[in-house]
N, C-alpha and C positions, 0 to 999 in steps of 0.2 A: 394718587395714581397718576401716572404720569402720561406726555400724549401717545405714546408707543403703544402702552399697556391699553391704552383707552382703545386705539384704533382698534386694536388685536378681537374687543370682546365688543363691538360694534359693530365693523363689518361683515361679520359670522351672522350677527341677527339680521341684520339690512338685506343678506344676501337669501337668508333664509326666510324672512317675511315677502319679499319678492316672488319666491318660487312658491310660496304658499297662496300667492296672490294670484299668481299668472296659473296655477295650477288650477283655482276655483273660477279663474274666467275660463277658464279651458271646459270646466267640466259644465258651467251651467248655461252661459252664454254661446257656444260654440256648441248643441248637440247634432249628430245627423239631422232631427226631424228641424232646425232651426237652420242649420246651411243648407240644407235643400230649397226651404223654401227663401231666406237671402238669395241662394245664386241666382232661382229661377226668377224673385224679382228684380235683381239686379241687371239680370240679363233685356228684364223687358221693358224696364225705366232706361236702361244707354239706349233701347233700338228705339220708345219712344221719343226721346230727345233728338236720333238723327232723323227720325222722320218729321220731325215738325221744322228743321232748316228747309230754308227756298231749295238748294240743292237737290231735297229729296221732291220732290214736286213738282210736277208735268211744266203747272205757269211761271215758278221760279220764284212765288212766295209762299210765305210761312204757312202752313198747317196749322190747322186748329190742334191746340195740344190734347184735345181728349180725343177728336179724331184718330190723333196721330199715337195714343197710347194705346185706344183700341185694338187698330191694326196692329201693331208689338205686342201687346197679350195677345190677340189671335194667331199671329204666327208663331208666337214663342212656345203657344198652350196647342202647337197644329191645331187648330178649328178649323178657320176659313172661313167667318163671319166677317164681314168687309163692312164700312158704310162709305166708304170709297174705292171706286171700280179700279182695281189695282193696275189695267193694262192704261187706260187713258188717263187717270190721273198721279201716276207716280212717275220720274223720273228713271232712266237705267240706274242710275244711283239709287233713290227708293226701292225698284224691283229688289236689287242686291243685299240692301240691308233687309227687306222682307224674306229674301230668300237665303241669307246666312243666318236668320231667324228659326227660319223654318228647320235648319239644319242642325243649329244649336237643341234646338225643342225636340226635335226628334231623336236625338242622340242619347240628351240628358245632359244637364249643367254637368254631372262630376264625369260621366264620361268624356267629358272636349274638357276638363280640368283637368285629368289625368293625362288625356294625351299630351297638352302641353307639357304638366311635369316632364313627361319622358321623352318629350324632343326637345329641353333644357337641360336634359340629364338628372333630374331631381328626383331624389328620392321620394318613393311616396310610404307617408308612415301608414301605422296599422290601422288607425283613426281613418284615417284617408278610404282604404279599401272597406273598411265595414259603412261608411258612407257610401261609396260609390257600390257596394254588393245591394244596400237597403235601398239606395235609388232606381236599383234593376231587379227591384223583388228580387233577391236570389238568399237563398239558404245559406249558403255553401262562402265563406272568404277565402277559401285558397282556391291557387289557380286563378287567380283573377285578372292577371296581366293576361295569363291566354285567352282566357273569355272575351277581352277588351279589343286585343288581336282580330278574337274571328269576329267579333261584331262587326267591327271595321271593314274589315274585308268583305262581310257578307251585305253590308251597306252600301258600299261604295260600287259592289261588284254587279249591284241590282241596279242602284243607278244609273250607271253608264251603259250596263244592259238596254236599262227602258229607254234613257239618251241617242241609245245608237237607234234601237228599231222604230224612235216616235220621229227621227228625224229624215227615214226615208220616207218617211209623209210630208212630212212640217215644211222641208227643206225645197222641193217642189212647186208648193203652195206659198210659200211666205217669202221666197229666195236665201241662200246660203248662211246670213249673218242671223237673219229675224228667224229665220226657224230654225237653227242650233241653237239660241240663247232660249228659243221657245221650248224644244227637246227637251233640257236640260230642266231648266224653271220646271214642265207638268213633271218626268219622270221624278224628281227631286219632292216635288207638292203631294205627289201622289204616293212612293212609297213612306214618307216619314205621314204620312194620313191628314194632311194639311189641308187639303181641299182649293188653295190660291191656283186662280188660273188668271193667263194673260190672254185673254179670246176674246175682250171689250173692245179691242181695236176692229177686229174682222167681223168681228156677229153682232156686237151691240154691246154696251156696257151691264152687268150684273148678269151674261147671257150663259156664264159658263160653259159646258161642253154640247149643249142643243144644236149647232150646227154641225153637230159629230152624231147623231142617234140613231144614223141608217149606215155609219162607218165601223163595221165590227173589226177591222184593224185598228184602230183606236181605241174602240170602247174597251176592246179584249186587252188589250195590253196597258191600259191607263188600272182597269179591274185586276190583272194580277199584279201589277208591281201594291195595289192597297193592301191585297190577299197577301203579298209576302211580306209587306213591315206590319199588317196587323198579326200575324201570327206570334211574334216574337222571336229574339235570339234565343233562348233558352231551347226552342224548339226547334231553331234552324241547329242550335248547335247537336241538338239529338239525333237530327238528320243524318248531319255531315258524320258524325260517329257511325250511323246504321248504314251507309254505304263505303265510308273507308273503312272500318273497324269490325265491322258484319253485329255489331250490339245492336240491342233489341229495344226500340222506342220505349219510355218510359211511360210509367201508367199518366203522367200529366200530360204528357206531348202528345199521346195516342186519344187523350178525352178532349185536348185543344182541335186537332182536326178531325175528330167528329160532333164534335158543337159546331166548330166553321164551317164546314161539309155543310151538316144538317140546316142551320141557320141562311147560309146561300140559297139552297135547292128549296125550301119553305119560303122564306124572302119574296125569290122570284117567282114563285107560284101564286102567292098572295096580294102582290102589287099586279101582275098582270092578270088577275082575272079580277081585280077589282077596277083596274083602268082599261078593262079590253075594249070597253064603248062607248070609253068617255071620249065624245068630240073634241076636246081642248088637250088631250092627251095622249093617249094611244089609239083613240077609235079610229084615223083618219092610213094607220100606218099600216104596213102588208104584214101580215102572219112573223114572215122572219126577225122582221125589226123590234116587233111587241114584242117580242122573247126577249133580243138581246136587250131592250130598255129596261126591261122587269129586270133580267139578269145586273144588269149595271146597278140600277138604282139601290137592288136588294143588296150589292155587293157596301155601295159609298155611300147608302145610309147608318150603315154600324161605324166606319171610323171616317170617312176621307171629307166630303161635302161637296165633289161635284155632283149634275146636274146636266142630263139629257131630254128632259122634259120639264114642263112648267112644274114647280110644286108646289104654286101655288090654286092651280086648277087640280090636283090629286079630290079624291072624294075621301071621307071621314074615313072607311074602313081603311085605307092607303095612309091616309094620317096616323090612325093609331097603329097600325103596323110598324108604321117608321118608327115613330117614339119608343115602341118596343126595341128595333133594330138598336139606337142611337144609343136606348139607357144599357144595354148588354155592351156592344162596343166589341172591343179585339180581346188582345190576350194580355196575360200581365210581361212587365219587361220588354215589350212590343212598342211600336209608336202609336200606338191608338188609345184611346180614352175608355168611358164606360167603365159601370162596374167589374167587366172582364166576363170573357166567356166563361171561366172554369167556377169563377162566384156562382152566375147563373146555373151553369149544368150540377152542379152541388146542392144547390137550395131545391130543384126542382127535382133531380132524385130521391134526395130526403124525401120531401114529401111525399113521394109515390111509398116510399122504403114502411117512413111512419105510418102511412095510411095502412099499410099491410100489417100491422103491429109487430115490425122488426125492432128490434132493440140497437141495432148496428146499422150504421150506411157502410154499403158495401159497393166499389167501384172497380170493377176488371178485378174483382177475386184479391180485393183488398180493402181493409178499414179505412174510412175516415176519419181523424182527427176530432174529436169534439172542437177542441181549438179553430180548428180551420172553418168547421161547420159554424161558430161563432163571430168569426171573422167576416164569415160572407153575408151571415145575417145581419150584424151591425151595419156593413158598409154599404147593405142595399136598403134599409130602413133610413138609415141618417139621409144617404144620398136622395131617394124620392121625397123627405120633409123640405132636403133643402129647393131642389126643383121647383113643388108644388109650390112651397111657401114666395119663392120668388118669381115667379108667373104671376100668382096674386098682387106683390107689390106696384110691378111693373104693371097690370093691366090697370090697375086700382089709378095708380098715379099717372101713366102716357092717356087711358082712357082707350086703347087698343083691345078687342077680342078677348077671351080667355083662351080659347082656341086656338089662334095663333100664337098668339106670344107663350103658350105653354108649347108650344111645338119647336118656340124658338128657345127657349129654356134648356130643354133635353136635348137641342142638338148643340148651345153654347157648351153645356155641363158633360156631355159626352163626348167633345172636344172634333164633333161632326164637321160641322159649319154649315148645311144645309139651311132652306132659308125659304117660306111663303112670300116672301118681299118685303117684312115691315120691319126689318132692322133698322133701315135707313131712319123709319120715322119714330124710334126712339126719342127721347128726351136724355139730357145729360145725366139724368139718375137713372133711365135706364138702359143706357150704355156703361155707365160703371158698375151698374147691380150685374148686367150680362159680363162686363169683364170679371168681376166677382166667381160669377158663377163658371166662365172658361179656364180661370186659374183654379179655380176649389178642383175642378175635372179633372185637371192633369195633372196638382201638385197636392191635393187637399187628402185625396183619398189614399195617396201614397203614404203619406204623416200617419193619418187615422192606421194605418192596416199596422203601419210600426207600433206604434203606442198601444196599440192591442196585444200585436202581440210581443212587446216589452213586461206589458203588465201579466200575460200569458204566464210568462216565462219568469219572472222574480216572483209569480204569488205563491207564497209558502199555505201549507195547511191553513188555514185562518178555522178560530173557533165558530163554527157554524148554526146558523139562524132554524128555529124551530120552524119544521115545512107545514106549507098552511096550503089547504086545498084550494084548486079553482075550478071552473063550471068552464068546459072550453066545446065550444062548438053547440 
């Protein structure tokens, strides 16, 4: 054979073992639930590395690099658990990287991938979109450029909103340059449910918004921009259809704001009559201001983590309230954490449904999905194991409360950031077990609800196991 002939029936297979090659890294190494979670830690290993440069840092040296990883998973994963006070000891440099952080994490890694694609002009393939639909909980892959659109817009359009009206305060008070980048920074923190504020400089370091708790122009407007990025786009976008289009809210977006509804208006009834006479809290405040603190707090205990009052002076009932708050969280596709309002109002109808010996959950004069009913129970069982379990580690090993540090568990893992004050005295294993627990929040339980339901959806009949009775209740 000669080299011609030789080339001819070589290159065919070289070319063909190639594609067979790069086709099985495609499908195994490359799935959504494995670049979701690459982007969002890639995202949050660059911001940790600029935050540990002198640059990023108030004194002009290096950052401890766990310190400086924590704050990058906290703003990546929006919490807002700090163990450094973000206004006195970051650089305008550091702010910025924390708060393009913030903005990345709220967005979603494949959402700010996608836009780039398409302000380079790049095609985004099909792989692409069922990525970034699975990243936004959504059902639905077509239409997704428009989706992406109005997120955008409806993002942007909330910020500069909250920007404009937080800075006929701010700007006043802090002069022209320090309270526009102030504007910007809470409105930004606040609707992606981040909970970073820079108000160390003025009230005190780790003081958060307490020298705002008798300002209901702040409080009100820092409390809706959380209310509108925890809802979700999916909702906003049902919105926008039921007032340009006259269609009619869909059965999820009509049980998303009456969970929120309901969950606000219980919240702050709960917090303020369990702090209405605590000295260190709200006993000391007039009638009006206790509402709006109760209001506030029950608002930025479900997703955001500021902070109008000490929380570390709350009483026990105020505590397990919040845990409640913190583990439910916002909506799915939203920037807020938690197992998700609609998880919650699902598991707790059922139960009312089954206690009545209905055979079907029925929601607004429609079935539930066994699937979805499956869905919500796995992801609120898994998620309170992983909690509990790492409460225990951390108190076991820093030698801190259970109490507290389960308090600070649920609000790392519900992506809160709220805080009784003992984050700071963590140990290096339990700042990473907490950054553990802030990533699992915002990028663990999105994986989990795919994988469920991947496996939902490919399981064929399977031959079935003889049913064996149990003694329940």
């Amino acid at each position: 054979m000669n080299e011609n002939t030789q080339n001819i029936h070589t290159q065919p297979s070289a070319h063909r073992f190639g594609r067979l090659f790069r086709k099985r890294i495609y499908k195994t190494a490359m799935s959504p639930t494995k670049t979701i979670i690459l982007g969002f830690l890639s995202v949050v290993l660059i911001g940790g590395l600029l935050l540990t440069l002198p640059i990023s840092s108030a004194d002009g040296k290096f950052t401890d690099p766990i310190d400086a990883l924590f704050t990058a998973t906290s703003s990546t994963c929006v919490t807002g658990l700090v163990v450094r006070d973000t206004a006195t000891e970051w650089s305008m440099f550091g702010k910025g990287v924390i708060l393009a952080l913030i903005q990345i994490g709220g967005l979603g890694f494949m959402t700010v991938a996608m836009l780039v694609s398409a302000l380079m002009r790049r095609t985004v393939t099909p792989r692409e979109r069922v990525i970034f639909a699975q990243s936004m909980n959504l059902s639905a892959y077509d239409r997704l450029f428009r989706f992406l659109h109005h997120m955008l817009a409806f993002t942007f359009t909330f910020e500069l909103a909250g920007a404009l009206l937080l800075s006929f305060r701010f700007i006043p008070m802090f002069g022209f340059w320090e309270g526009l980048t102030k504007s910007v920074f809470h409105s930004v923190s606040a609707f992606c449910n981040a909970g970073f504020d820079t108000m160390g400089s003025f009230s005190g370091p780790y003081s958060s918004l307490t020298a705002f708790s008798g300002d209901a122009y702040v409080s009100i407007i820092i409390a809706l921009l959380i209310i509108c990025g925890g809802l979700g786009f999916v909702v906003w976008q049902n919105i926008r259809r039921r007032i340009c289009e006259k269609k009619r809210l869909d059965v999820y977006s009509r049980l998303v704001l009456l969970i929120t509804g309901l969950l606000v208006v219980l919240g702050t009834a709960v917090i303020a009559a369990a702090e209405w006479n605590n000295p260190e809290t709200l006993g000391p405040m007039p009638v009006p201001e206790k509402l709006l603190c109760g209001f506030f707090q029950s608002v930025t205990f479900r997703t955001a983590g500021f902070n109008t009052i000490d929380l570390g002076a709350m009483t026990g009932m105020s505590k397990a309230a919040s845990m409640l708050l913190m583990f439910i969280g916002g909506s799915s596709g939203s920037t807020a954490g938690g197992i998700k309002t609609v998880t919650f109002g699902l598991l707790i109808i059922a139960a009312f449904r089954v206690a009545r010996g209905n055979r079907d959950v029925v929601v607004m004069k429609r079935r539930v999905d066994t699937g979805s009913l499956l869905r919500a129970l796995s992801i609120t069982v898994i998620s309170l194991m992983i909690i509990c379990f790492g409460a225990f580690l951390i108190s076991l090993v820093d030698g801190i409360t259970f109490e507290d540090v389960l308090f600070e568990t649920f609000s790392a893992f519900g992506t809160v950031g709220v805080t009784t004050g003992v984050t700071t005295q963590f140990s290096y294993f339990g700042k990473l077990l907490l950054m553990a627990m802030m990533f699992f929040g915002r990028v663990g339980i999105l994986t989990i609800t795919y994988e469920i339901m991947i496996g939902l959806h490919s399981e064929k009949e399977p031959l079935r196991r003889p049913k064996a009775e149990f003694l329940i209740g």
